[in-house]
Steps between C-alpha positions, in 0.01 A plus 500: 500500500317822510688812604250781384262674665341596171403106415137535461410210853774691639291797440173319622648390853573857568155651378336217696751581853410876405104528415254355685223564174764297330413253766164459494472550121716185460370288792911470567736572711892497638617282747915538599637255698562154545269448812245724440468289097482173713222605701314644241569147271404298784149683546351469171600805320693427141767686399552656117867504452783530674805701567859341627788639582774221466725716664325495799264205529734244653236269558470250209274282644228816568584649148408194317176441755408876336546400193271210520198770572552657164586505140652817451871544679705793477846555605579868592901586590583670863453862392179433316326342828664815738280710292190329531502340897392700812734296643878324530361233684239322281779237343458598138129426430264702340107357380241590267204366708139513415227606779229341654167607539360328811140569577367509869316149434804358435668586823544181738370565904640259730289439816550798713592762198758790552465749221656848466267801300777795397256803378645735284869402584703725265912343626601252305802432758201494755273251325871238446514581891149420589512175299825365661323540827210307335708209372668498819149491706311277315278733369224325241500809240570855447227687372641880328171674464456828294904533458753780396753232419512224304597145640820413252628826569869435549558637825225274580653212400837550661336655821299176543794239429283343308259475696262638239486158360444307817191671642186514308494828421248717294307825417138604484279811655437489891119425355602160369728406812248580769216295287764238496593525860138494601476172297782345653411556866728739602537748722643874407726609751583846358811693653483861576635769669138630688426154688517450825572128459814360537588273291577229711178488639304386242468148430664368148467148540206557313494506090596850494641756227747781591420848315743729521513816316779761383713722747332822395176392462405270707186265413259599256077555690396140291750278688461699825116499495507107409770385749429256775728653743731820446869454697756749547870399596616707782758725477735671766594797243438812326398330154214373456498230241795165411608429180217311330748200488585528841150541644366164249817301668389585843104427453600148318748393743252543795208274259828194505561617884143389601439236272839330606455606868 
């Protein structure tokens, strides 16, 4: 039973929650929480060790499913895992996972494609967001192009339920996603706040590929000059912009309106 937070994995988890160049120097990554470790077991990715609370994992039957994923097991006491877990919630698990490194060719369309392009996005809670819309959707991938975040970002994780794991979901430049796009067949339906467009008017029951760009910002000239269509969602206010996450939930839902309608 480990109760210090000087042990040296104890010391790794929390350099790896803390530092995203810890992150990507390692290829791995934190995961806390029973269902967002399920997902991520269930969807190919392989877990390094793993963390238990006995104190609070009351489910035997999910513990020992965990431990089948990996040869390393440590048990950490109550106050070890309050210092290291974002939340109370997550049932006493804590993972060393390692990351995958999807390329665009190995992303699977299905007939009519729904895809989401994020450029720039800089939120981690907005990315988790944004993907939990895209599980929830049916969206075929999530493409972060050029971004000012990094996927396994915590906040990412626990914004996106786990969703992270359940939606292809990748990075590359906006060059290498519009090539691919082009490939593929479909169309770029960029949002922005200068169209005249509404987005309800445009017809998604077509491959097509939402861009959507940051709040400040907007979309970058290369998606904007390359876009099949621009749309705006109207707005009744005095802002002029949604949340990013807001604005990708209402574009997707009206791509499953039409196709299911």
């Amino acid at each position: 039973m480990i109760s210090s937070i000087h042990n040296p994995r104890i010391k790794q988890v929390r350099l790896l929650m803390e530092k995203s160049r810890a992150r990507r120097d390692k290829n791995l990554f934190v995961i806390e929480g029973v269902r967002e470790l399920e997902i991520a077991l269930k969807n190919g990715f392989s877990m390094q060790y793993l963390l238990i609370c006995p104190d609070i994992l009351k489910n035997k039957n999910k513990a020992e499913w965990f431990r089948e994923h990996t040869s390393m097991v440590l048990e950490i006491d109550a106050q070890l895992y309050g210092k290291l877990a974002y939340r109370d919630s997550t049932e006493g698990v804590l993972a060393v996972m390692k990351g995958l490194s999807p390329g665009l060719n190995d992303i699977r369309l299905s007939e009519t494609p729904l895809v989401i392009i994020l450029e720039s996005i800089e939120k981690p809670g907005n990315l988790g967001a944004i993907l939990r819309t895209a599980d929830a959707s049916g969206v075929d991938a999530v493409l972060v192009c050029d971004p000012l975040t990094d996927l396994y970002n915590p906040n990412t994780i626990r914004a996106s339920l786990g969703c992270l794991f359940s939606v292809p979901t990748l990075t590359c430049s906006s060059a290498q996603a519009y090539d691919w796009l082009k490939d593929k067949g479909l169309q770029v339906i960029a949002a922005t706040c200068q169209s005249v467009t509404p987005y309800h008017q445009c017809d998604f029951k077509r491959p097509t590929a939402f861009v959507i760009g940051t709040e400040d910002r907007g979309l970058s000239s290369f998606w904007r000059e390359r876009a099949t269509c621009e749309v705006i969602i109207p707005m009744k206010g005095i802002i002029d912009s949604l949340n990013v996450s807001v604005a990708t939930a209402i574009l997707c839902f009206e791509a499953v309106r039409q196709r299911n309608g």
